[in-house]
matplotlib code that plots the C-alpha trace (Angstrom):
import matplotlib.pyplot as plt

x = [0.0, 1.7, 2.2, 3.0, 3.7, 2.4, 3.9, 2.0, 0.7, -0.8, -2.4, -3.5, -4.8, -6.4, -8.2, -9.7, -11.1, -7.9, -6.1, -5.7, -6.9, -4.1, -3.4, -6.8, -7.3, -4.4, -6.3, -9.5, -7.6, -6.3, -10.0, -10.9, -8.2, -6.2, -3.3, -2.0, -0.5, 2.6, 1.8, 5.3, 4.9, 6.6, 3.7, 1.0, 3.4, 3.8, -0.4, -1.2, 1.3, -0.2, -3.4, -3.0, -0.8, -4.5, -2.4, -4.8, -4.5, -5.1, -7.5, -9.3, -8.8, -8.8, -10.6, -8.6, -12.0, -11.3, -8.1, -9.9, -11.4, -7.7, -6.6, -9.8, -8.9, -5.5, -6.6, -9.1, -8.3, -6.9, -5.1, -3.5, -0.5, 1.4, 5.0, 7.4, 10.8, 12.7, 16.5, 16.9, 15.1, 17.5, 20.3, 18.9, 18.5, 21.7, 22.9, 20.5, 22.2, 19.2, 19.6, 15.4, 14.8, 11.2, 12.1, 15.2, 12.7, 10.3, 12.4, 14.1, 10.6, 9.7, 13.0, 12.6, 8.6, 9.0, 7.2, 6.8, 6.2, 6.4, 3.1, 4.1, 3.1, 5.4, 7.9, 10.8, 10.4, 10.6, 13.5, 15.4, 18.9, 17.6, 14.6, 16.9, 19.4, 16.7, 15.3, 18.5, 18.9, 16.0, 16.3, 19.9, 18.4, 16.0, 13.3, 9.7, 8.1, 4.3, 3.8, 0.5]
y = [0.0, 3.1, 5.6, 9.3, 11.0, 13.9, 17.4, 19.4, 22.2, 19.5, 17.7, 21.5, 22.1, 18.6, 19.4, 23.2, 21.7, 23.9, 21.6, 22.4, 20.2, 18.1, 17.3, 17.1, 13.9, 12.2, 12.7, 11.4, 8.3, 8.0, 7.9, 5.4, 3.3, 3.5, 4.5, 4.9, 8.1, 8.4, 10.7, 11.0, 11.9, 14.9, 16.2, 15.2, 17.6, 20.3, 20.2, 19.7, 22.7, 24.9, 24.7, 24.8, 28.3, 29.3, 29.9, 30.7, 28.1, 29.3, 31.8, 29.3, 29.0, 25.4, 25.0, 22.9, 20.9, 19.3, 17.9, 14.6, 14.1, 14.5, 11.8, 9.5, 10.0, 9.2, 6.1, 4.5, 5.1, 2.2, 4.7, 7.1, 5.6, 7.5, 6.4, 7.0, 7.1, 4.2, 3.0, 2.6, 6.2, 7.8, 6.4, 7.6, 11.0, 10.7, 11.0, 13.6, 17.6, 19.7, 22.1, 22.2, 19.4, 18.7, 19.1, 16.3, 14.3, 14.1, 13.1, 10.5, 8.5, 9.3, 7.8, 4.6, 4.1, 3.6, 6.7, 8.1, 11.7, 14.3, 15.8, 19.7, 23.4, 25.1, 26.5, 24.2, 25.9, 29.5, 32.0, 31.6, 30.1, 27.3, 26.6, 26.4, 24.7, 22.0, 21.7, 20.7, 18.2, 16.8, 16.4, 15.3, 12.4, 11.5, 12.7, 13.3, 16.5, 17.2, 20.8, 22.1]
z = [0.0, -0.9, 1.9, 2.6, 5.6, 6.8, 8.5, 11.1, 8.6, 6.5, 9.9, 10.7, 7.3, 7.3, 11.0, 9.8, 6.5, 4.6, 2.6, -1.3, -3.8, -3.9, -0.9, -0.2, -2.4, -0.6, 2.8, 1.0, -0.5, 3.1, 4.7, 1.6, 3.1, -0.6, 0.9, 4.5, 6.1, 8.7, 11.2, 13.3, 16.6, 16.5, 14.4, 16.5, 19.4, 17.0, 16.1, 19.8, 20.5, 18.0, 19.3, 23.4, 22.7, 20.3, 17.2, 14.1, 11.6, 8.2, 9.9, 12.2, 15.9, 16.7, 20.3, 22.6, 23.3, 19.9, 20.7, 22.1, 18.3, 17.5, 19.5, 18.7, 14.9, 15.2, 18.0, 15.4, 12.2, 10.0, 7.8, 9.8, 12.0, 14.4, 14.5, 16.9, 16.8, 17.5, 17.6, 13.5, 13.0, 15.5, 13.2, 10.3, 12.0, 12.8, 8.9, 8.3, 7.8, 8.5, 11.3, 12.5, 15.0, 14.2, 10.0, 10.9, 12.7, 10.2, 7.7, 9.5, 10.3, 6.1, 5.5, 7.5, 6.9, 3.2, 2.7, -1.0, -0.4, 2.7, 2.6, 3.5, 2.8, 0.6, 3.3, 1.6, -1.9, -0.2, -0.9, 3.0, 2.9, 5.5, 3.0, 0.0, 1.8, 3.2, -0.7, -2.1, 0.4, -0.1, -3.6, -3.8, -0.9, -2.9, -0.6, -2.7, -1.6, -2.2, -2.1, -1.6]

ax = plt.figure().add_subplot(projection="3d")
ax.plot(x, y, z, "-o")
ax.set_aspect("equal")
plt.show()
C-alpha cells in the first residue's frame, strides 16, 4: 500500500477543513483506506502545541475541546499511523544535515517508513537560505516532496 507521511501544517490544514486540492485527495484516498499516512509523533506535538498556545491556523482558531477528536482520529483510524521514533530512526536522524529538529525528525521517520512523499506546505520551496538549503537536500536524498 503506498504511503505518505504527513507534516504538522498538512495535519492543521487537514483538521480546519484547509487543505488544497491536492493534498486534499491524498487525505480522502487516506480515509478510503487506498493509501496509509505516517503521522510522526513529533507532528501530533507540534499540532497539539499549536493549538494549546491558540495559534490561528489558516484563519481558524482550533478549540482545545477538539483535541480529544484528534486523538480519537488518530486512535481508530486504520489509515492514519502514528510512529514513533525508535532506535533505527534515530540512526537515520543521525545521517540527516538539516539544522530544525522537528524538520530532521520528520524526515528521519519518512526515510525509514517507506514513505513516498512528505506531505508539507510550501515553506521548503521558499527563498530563506535554511529553505533552499533544506530543498536541495532533499532532492539530492531523494526525498519526494508534495507541495500544496
Amino acid at each position: 500500500m503506498e504511503t505518505y507521511t504527513i507534516d504538522a501544517v498538512a495535519f492543521l490544514a487537514f483538521i480546519v477543513d484547509a487543505l488544497p486540492p491536492k493534498s486534499d485527495e491524498v487525505f480522502q484516498r487516506a480515509e478510503n483506506d487506498e493509501i496509509s499516512l505516517i503521522l510522526p509523533s513529533i507532528v501530533l506535538g507540534e499540532v497539539i502545541y499549536a493549538i494549546l498556545k491558540r495559534k490561528e491556523i489558516f484563519g481558524k482558531l482550533i478549540p482545545i475541546e477538539k483535541l480529544s477528536n484528534i486523538f480519537e482520529v488518530v486512535r481508530d483510524s486504520e489509515s492514519i499511523f502514528l510512529k514513533d521514533m525508535d532506535l533505527e530512526c534515530w540512526k537515520k536522524f543521525l545521517k540527516i544535515q538539516i539544522p530544525e529538529l522537528h524538520d530532521r525528525m520528520i524526515v528521519a521517520t519518512h526515510f525509514v517508513s517507506n514513505s513516498i512523499a512528505i506531505i508539507t506546505n510550501d515553506r521548503y520551496s521558499q527563498k530563506s537560505n535554511f529553505d533552499l538549503f533544506l530543498a536541495f537536500f532533499l532532492l539530492l536524498s531523494g526525498i519526494k516532496v508534495s507541495l500544496y
